[in-house]
N, CA, C and O atoms as CSV, one atom per row, in Angstrom:
chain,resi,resn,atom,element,x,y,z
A,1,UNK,N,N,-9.413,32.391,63.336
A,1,UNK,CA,C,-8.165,32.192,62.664
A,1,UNK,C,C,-7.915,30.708,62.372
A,1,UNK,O,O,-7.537,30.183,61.325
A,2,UNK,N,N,-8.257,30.099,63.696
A,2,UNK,CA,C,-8.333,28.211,63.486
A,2,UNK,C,C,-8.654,27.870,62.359
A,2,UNK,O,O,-7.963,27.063,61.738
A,3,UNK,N,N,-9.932,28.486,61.769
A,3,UNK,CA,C,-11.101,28.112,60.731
A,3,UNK,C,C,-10.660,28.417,59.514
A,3,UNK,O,O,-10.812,27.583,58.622
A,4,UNK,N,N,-9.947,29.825,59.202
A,4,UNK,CA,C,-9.238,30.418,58.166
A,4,UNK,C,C,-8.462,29.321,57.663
A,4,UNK,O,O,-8.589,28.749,56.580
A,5,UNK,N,N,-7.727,29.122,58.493
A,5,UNK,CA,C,-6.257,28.372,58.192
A,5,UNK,C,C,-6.931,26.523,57.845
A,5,UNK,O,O,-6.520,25.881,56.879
A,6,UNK,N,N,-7.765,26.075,58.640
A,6,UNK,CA,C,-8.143,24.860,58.119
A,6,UNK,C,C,-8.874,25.140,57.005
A,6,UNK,O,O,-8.882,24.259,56.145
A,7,UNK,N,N,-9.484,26.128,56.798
A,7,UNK,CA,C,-10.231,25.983,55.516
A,7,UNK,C,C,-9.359,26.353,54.040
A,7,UNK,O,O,-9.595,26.077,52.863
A,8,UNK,N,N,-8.431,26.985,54.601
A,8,UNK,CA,C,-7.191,27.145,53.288
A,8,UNK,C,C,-6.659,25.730,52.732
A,8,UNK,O,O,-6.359,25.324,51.609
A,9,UNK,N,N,-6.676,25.129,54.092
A,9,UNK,CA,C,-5.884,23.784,54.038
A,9,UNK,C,C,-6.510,22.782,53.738
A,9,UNK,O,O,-6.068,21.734,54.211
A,10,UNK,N,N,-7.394,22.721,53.113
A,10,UNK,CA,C,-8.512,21.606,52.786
A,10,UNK,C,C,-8.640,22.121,51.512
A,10,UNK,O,O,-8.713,21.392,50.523
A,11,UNK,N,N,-8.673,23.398,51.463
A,11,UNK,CA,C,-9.084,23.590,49.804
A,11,UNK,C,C,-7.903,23.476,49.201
A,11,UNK,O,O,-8.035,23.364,47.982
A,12,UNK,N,N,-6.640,23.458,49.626
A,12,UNK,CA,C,-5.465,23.326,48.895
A,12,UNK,C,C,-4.980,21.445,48.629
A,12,UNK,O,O,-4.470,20.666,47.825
A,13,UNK,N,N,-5.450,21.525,49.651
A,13,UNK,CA,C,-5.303,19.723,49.418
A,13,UNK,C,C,-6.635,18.979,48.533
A,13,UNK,O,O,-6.439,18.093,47.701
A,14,UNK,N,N,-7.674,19.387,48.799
A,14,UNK,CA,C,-8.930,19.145,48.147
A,14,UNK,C,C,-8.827,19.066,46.426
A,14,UNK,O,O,-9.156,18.156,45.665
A,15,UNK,N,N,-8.314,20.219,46.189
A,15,UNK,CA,C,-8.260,20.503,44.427
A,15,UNK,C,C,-7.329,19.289,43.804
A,15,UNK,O,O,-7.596,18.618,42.807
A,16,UNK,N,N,-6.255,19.193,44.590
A,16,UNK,CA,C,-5.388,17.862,43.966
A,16,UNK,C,C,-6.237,16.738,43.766
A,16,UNK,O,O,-6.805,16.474,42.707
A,17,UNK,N,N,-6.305,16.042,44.895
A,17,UNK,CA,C,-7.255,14.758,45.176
A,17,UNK,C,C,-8.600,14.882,44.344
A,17,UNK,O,O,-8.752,13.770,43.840
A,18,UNK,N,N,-9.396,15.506,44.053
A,18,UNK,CA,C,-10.307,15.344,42.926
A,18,UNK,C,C,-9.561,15.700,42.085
A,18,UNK,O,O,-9.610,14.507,41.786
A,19,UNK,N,N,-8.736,16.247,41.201
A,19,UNK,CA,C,-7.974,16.531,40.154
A,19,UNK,C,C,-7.843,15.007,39.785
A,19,UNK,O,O,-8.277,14.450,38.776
A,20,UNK,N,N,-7.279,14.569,40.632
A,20,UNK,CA,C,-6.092,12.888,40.309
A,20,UNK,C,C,-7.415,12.014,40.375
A,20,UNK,O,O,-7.141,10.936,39.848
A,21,UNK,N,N,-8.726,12.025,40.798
A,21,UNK,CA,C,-10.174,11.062,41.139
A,21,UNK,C,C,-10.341,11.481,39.420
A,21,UNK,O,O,-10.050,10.666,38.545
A,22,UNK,N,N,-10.849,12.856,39.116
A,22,UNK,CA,C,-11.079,12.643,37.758
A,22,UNK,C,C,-10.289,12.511,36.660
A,22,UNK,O,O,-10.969,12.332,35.649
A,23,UNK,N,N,-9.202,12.527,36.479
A,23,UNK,CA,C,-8.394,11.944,35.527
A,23,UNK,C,C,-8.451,11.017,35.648
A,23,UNK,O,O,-9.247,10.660,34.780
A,24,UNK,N,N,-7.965,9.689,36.492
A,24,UNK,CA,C,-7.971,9.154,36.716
A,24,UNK,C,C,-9.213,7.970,36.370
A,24,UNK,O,O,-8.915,6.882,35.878
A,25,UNK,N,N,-10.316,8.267,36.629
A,25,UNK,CA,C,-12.240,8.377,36.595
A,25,UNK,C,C,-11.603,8.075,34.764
A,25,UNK,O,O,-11.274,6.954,34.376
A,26,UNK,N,N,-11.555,9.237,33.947
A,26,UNK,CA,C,-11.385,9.659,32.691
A,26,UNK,C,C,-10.665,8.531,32.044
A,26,UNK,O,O,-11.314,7.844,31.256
A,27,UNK,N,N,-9.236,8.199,32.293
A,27,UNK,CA,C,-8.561,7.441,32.097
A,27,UNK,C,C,-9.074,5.723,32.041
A,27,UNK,O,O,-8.933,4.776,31.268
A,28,UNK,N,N,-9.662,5.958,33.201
A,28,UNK,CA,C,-10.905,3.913,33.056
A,28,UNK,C,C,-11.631,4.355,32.122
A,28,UNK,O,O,-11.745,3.399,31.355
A,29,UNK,N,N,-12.208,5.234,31.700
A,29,UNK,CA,C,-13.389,5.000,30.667
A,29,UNK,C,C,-13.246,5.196,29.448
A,29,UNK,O,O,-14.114,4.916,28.621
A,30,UNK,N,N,-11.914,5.801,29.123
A,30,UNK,CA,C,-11.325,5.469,27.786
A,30,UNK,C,C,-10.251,4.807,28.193
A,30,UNK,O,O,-9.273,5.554,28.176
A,31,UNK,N,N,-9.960,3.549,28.614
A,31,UNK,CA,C,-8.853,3.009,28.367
A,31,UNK,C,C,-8.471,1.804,27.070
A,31,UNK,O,O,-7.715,0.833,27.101
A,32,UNK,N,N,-9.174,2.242,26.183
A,32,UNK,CA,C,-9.319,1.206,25.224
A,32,UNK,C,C,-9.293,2.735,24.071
A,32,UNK,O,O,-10.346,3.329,23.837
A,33,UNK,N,N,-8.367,3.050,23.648
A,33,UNK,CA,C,-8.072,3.943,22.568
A,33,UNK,C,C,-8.942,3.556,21.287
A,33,UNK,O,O,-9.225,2.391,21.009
A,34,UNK,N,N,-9.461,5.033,20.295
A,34,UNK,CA,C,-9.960,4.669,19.014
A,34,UNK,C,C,-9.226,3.963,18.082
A,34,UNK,O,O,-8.285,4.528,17.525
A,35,UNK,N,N,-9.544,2.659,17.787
A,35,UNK,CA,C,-9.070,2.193,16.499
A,35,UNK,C,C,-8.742,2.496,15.114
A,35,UNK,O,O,-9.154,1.974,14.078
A,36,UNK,N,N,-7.582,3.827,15.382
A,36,UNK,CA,C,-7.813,4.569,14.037
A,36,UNK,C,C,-7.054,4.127,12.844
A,36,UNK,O,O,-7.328,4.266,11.652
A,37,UNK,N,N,-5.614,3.329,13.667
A,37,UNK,CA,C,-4.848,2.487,12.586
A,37,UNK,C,C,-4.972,1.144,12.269
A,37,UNK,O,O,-4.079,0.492,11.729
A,38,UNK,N,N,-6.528,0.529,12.732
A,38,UNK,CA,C,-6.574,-0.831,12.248
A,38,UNK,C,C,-7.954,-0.683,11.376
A,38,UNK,O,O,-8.256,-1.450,10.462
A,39,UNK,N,N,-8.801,0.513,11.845
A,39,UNK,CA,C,-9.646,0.851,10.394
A,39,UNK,C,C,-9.002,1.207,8.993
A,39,UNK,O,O,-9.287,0.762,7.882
A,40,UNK,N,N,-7.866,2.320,9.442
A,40,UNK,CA,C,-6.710,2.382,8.301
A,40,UNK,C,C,-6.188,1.148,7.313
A,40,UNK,O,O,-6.036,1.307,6.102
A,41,UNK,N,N,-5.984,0.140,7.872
A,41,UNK,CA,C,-5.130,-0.840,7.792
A,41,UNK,C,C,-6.485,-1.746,6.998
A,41,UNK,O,O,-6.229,-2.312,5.935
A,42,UNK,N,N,-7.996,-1.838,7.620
A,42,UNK,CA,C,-8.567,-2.427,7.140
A,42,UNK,C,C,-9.179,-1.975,6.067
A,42,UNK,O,O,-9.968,-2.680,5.439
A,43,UNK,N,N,-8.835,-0.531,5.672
A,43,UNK,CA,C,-9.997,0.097,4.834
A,43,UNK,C,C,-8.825,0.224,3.409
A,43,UNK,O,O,-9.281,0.421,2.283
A,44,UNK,N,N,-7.454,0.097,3.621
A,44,UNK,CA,C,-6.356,0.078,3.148
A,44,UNK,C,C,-6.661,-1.447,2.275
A,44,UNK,O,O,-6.795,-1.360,1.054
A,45,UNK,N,N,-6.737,-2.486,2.776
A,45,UNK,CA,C,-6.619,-3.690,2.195
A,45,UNK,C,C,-8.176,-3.911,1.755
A,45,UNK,O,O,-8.150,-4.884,1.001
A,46,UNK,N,N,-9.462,-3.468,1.880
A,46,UNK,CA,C,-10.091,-3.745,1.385
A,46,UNK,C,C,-10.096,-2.959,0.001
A,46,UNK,O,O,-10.269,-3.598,-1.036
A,47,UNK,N,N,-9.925,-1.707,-0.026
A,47,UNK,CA,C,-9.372,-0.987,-1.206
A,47,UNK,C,C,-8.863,-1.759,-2.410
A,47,UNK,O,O,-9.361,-1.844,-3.533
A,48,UNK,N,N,-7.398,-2.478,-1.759
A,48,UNK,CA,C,-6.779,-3.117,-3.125
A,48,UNK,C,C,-7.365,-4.503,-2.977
A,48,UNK,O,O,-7.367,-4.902,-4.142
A,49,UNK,N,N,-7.783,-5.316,-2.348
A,49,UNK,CA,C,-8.899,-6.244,-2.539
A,49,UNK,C,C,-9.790,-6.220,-4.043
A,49,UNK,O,O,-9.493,-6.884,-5.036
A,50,UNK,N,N,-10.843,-5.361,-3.929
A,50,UNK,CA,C,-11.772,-4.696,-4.878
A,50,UNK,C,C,-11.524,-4.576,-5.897
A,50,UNK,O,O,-11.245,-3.511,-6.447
A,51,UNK,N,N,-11.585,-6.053,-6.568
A,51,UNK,CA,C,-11.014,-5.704,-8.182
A,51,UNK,C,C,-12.049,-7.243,-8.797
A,51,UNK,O,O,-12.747,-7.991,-8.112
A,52,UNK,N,N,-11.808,-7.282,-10.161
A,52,UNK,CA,C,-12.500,-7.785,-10.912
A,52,UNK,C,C,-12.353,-9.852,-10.269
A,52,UNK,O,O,-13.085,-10.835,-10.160
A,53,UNK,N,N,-11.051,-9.496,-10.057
A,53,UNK,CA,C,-10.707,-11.419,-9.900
A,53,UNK,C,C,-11.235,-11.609,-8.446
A,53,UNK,O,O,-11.950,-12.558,-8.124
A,54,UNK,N,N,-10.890,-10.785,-7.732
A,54,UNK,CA,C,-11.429,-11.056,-6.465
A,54,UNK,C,C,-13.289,-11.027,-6.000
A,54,UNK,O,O,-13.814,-11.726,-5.134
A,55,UNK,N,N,-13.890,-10.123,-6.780
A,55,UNK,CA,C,-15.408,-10.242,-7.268
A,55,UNK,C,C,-15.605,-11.371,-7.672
A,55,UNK,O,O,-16.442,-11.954,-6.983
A,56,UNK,N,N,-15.025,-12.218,-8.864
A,56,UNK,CA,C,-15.130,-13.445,-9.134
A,56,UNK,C,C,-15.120,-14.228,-8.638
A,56,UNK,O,O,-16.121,-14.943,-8.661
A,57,UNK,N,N,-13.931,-14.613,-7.836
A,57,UNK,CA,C,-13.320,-15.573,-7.028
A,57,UNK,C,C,-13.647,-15.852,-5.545
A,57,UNK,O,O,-13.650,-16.891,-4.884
A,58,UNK,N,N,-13.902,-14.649,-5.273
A,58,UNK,CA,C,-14.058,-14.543,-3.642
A,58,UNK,C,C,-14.406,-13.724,-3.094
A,58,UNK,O,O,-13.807,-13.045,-2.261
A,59,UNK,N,N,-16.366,-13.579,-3.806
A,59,UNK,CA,C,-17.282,-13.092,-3.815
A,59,UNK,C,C,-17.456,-12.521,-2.076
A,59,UNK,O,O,-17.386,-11.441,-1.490
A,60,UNK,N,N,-17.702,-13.882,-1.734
A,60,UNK,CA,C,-18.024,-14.144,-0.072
A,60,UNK,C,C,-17.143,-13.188,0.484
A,60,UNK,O,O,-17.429,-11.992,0.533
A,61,UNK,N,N,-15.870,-13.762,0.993
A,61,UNK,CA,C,-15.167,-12.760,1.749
A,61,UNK,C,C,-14.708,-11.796,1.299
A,61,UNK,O,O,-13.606,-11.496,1.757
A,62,UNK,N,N,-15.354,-10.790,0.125
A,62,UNK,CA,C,-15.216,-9.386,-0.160
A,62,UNK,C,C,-16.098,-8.506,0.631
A,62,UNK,O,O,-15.882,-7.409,1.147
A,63,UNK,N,N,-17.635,-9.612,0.584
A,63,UNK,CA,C,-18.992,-8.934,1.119
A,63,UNK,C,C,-18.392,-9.148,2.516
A,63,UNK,O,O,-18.384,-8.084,3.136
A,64,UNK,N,N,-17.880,-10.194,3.221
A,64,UNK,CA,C,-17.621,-9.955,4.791
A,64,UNK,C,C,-16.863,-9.068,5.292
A,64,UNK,O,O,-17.167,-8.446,6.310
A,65,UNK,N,N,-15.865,-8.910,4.692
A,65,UNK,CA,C,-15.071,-7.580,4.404
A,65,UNK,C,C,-15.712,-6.584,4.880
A,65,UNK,O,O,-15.635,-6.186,6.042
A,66,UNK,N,N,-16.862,-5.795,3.384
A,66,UNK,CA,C,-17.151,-5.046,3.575
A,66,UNK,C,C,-18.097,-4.441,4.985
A,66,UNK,O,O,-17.988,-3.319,5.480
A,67,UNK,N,N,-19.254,-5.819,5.543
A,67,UNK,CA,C,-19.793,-5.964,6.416
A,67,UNK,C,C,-19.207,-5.644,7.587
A,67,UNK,O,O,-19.836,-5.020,8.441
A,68,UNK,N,N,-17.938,-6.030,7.769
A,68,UNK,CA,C,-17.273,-6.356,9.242
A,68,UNK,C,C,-16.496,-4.711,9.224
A,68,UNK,O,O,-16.191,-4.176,10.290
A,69,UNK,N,N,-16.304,-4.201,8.216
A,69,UNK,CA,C,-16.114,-2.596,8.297
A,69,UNK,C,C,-17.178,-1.478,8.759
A,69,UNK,O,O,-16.997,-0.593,9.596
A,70,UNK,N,N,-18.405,-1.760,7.952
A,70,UNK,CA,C,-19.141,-1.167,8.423
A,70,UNK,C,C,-20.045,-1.502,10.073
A,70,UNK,O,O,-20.918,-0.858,10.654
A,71,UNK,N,N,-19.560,-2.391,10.306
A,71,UNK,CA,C,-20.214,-2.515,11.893
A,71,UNK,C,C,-18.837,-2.172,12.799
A,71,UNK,O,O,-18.960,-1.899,13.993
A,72,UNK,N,N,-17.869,-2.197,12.321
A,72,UNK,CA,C,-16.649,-1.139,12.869
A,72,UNK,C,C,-16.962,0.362,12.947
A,72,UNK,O,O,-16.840,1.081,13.938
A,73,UNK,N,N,-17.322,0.650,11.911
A,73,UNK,CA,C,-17.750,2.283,11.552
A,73,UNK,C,C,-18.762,2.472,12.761
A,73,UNK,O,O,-18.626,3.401,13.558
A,74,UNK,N,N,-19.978,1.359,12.869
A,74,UNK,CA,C,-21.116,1.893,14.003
A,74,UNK,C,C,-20.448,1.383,15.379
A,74,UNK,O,O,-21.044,1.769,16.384
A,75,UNK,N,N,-19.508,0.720,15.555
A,75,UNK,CA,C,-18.793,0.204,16.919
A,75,UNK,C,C,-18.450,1.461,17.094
A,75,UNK,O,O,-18.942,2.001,18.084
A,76,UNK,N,N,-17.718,2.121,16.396
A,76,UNK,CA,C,-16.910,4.010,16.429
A,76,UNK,C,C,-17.800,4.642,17.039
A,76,UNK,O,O,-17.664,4.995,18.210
A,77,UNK,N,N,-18.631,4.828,16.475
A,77,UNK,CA,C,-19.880,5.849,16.616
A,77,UNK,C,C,-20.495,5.864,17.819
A,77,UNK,O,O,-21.118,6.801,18.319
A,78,UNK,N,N,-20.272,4.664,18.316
A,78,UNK,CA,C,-21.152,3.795,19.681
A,78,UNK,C,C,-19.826,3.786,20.938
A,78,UNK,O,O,-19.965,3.203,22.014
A,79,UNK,N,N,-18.614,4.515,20.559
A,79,UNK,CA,C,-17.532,4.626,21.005
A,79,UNK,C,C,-17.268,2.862,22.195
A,79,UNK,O,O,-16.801,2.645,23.313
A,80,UNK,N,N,-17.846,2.071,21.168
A,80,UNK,CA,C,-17.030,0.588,21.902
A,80,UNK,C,C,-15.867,0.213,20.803
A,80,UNK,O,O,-16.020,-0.395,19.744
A,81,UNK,N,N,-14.690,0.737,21.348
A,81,UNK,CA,C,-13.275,0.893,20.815
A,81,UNK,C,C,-12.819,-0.471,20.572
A,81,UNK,O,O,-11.976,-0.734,19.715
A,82,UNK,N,N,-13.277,-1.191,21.195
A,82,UNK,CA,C,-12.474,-2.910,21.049
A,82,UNK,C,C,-13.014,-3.686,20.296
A,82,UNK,O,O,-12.414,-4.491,19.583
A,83,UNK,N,N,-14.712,-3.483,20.389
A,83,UNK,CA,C,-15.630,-4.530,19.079
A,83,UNK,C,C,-15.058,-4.053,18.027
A,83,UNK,O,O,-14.498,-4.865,17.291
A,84,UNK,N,N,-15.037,-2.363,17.603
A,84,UNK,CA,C,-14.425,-1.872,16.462
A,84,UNK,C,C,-13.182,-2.179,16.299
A,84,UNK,O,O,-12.977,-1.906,15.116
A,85,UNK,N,N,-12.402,-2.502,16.660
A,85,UNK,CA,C,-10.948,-2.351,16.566
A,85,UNK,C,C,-11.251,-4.614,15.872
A,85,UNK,O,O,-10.824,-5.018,14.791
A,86,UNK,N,N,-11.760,-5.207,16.544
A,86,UNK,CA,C,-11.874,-6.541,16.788
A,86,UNK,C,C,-12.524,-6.764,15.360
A,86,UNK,O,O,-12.181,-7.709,14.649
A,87,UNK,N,N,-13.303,-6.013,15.055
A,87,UNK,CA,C,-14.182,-5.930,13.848
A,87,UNK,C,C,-13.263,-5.359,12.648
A,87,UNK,O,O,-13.212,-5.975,11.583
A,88,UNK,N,N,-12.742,-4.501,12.795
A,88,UNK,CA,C,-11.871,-3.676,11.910
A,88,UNK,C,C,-10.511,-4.931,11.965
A,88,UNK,O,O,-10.459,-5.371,10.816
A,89,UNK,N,N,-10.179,-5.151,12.231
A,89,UNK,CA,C,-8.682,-6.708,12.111
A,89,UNK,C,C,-9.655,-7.574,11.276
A,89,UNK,O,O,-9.343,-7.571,10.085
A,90,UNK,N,N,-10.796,-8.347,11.582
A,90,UNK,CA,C,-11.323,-9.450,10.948
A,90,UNK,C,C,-11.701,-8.695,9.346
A,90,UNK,O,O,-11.716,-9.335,8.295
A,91,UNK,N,N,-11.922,-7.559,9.435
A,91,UNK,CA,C,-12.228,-6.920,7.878
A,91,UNK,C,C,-10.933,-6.747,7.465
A,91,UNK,O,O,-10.994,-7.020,6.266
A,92,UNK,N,N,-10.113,-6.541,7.651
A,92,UNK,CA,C,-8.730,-6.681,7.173
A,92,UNK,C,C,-8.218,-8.063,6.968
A,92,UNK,O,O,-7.303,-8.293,6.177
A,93,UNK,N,N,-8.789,-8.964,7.657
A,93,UNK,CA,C,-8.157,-10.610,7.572
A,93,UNK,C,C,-8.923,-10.688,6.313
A,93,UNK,O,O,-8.307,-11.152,5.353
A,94,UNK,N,N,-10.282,-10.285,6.109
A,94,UNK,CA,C,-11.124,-11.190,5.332
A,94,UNK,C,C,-11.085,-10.195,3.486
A,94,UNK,O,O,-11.526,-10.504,2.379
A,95,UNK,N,N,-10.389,-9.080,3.965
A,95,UNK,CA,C,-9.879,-8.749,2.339
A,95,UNK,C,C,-8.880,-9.346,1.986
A,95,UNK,O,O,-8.558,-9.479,0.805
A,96,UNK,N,N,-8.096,-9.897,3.183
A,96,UNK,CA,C,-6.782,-10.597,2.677
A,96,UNK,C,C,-6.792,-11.721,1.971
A,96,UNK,O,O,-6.129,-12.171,1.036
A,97,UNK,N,N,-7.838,-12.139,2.730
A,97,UNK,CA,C,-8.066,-13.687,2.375
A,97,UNK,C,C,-9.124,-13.509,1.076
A,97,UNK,O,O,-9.036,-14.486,0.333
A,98,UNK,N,N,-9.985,-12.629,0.669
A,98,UNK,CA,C,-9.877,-12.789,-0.816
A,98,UNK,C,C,-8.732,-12.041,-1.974
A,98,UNK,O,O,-8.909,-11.898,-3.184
A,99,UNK,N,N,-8.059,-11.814,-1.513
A,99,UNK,CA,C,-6.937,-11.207,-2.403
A,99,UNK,C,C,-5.880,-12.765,-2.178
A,99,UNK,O,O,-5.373,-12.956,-3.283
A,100,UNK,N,N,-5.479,-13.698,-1.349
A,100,UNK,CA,C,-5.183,-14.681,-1.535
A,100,UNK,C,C,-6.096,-15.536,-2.145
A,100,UNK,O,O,-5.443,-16.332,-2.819
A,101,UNK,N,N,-7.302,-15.761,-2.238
A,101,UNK,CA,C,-8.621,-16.683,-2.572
A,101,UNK,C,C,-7.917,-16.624,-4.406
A,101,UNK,O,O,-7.267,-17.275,-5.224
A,102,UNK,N,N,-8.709,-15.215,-4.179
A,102,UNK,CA,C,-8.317,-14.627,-5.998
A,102,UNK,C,C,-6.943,-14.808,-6.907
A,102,UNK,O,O,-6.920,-14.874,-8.136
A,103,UNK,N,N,-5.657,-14.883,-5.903
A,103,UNK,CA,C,-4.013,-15.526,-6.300
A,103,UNK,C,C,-4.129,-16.159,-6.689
A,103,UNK,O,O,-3.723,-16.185,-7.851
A,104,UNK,N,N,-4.820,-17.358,-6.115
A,104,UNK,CA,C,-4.796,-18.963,-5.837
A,104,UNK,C,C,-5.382,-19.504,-6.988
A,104,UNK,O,O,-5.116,-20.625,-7.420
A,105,UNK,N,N,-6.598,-18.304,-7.752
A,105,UNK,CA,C,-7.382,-19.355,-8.739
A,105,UNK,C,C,-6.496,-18.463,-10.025
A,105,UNK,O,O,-6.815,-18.986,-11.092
A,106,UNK,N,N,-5.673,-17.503,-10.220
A,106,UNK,CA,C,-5.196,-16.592,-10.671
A,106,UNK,C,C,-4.136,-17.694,-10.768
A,106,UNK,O,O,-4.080,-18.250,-11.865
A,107,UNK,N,N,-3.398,-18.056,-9.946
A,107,UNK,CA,C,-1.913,-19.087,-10.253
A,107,UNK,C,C,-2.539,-20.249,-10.913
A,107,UNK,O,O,-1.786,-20.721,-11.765
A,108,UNK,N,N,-3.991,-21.046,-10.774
A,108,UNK,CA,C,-4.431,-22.461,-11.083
A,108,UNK,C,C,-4.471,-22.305,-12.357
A,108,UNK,O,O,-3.874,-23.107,-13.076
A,109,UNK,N,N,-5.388,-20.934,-13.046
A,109,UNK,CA,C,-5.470,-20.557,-14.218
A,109,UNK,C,C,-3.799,-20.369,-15.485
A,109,UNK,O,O,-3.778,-20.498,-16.709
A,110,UNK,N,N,-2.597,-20.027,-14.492
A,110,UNK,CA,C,-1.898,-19.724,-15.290
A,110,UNK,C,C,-0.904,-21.308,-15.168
A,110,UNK,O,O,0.073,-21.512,-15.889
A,111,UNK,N,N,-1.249,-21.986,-14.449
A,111,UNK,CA,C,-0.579,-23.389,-14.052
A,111,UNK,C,C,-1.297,-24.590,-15.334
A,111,UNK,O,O,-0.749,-25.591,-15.796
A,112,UNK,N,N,-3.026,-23.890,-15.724
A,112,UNK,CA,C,-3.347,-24.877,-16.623
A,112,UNK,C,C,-2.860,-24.225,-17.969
A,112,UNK,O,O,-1.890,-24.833,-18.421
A,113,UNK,N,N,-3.026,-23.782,-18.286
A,113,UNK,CA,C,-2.638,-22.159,-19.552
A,113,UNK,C,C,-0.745,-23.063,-20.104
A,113,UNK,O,O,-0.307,-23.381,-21.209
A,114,UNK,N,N,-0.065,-23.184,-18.494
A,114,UNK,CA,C,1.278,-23.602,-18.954
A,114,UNK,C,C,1.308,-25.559,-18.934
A,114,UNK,O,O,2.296,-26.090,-19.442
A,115,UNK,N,N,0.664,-26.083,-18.587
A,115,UNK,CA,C,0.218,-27.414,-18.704
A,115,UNK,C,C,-0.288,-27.294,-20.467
A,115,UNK,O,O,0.453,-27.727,-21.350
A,116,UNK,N,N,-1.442,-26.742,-20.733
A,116,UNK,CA,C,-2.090,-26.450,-22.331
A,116,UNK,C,C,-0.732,-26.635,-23.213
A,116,UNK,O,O,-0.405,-27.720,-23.694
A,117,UNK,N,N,-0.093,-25.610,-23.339
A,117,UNK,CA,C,1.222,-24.934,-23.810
A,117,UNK,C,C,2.332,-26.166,-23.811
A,117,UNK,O,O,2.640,-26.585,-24.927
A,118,UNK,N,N,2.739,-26.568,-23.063
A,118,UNK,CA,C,3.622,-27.906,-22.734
A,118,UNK,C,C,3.317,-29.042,-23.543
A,118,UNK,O,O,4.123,-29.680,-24.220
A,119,UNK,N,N,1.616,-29.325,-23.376
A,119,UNK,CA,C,0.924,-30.265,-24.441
A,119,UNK,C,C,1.129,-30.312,-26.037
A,119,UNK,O,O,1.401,-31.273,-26.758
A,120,UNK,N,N,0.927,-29.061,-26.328
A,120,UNK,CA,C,0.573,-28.410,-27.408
A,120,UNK,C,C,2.368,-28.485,-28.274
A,120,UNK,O,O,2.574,-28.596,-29.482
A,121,UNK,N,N,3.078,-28.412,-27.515
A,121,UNK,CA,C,4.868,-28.689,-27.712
A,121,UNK,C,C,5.069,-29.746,-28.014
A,121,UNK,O,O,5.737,-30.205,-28.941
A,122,UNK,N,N,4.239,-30.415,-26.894
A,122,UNK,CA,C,5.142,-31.830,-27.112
A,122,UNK,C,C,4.173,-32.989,-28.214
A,122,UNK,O,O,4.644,-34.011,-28.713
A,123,UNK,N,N,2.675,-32.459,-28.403
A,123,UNK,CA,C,2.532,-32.577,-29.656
A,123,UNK,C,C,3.213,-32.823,-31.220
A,123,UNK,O,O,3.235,-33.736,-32.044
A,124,UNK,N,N,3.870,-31.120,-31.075
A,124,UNK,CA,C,4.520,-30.662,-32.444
A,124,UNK,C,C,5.820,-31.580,-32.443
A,124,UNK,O,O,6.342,-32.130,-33.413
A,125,UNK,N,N,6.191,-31.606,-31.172
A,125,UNK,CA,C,7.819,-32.177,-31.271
A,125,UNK,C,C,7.364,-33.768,-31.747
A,125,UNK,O,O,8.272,-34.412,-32.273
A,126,UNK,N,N,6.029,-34.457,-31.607
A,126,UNK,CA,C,6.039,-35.851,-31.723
A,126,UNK,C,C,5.423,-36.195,-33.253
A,126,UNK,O,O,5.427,-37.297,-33.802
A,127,UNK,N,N,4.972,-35.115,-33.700
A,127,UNK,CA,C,4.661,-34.852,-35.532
A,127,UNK,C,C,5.980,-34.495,-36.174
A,127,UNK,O,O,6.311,-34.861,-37.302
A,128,UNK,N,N,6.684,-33.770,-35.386
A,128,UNK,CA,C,7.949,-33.678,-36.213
A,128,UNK,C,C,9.297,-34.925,-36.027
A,128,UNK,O,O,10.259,-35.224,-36.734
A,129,UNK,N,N,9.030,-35.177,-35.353
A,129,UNK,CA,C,9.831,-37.014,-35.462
A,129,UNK,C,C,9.284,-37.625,-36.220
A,129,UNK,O,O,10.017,-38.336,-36.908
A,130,UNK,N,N,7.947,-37.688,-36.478
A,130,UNK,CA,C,7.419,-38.946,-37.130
A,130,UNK,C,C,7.272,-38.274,-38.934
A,130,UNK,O,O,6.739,-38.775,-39.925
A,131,UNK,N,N,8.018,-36.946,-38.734
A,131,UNK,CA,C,8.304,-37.095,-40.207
A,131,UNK,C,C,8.989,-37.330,-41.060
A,131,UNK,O,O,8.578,-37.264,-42.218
């Protein structure tokens, strides 16, 4: 009866305590969640990145872009959640930064265009005094 009763009582306490060891166990080895909203976020901005001025302009950090996504994609696959996630932000920095690259020569272009234009005025205005 001794034996009955301790052996009830071990298996009732037993099932908890490994219950809470492997969750627990589970919980350390994914504690670094899939990066699903900063691939989003990066695959989002490389998207509108991808256009004709930014090909032009800022060749380089389109291709790093694309690079630093796809070794996110195999970080996934390889379930190391943080290189990907770390990788997936810098591909998002580096579409940004050619979609600013591409602004920048996009504003220089329309800054000389209105410099041209200004010239071209104050030309006419200095032929038409001197007539």
């Amino acid at each position: 009866m001794i034996i009955d009763h301790t052996s009830r009582l071990w298996r009732s306490h037993t099932l908890p305590v490994f219950s809470a060891l492997f969750f627990t166990a589970l919980i350390g080895c994914s504690s670094t969640p899939e990066p699903v909203a900063e691939m989003a976020a990066a695959k989002t901005s490389l998207v509108a990145a991808e256009n004709e001025e930014t090909t032009r302009h800022a060749p380089v950090a389109i291709d790093r872009a694309k690079q630093k996504l796809k070794r996110a994609e195999t970080a996934i696959a390889k379930e190391e959640y943080e290189e990907a996630k770390r990788l997936a932000e810098e591909a998002q920095a580096d579409a940004e930064l050619a979609q600013a690259i591409a602004s920048k020569a996009e504003a220089e272009k329309a800054v000389k265009e209105l410099e041209n234009s200004i010239q071209v005025l104050r030309e006419e205005i200095m032929r038409a005094r001197s007539r």
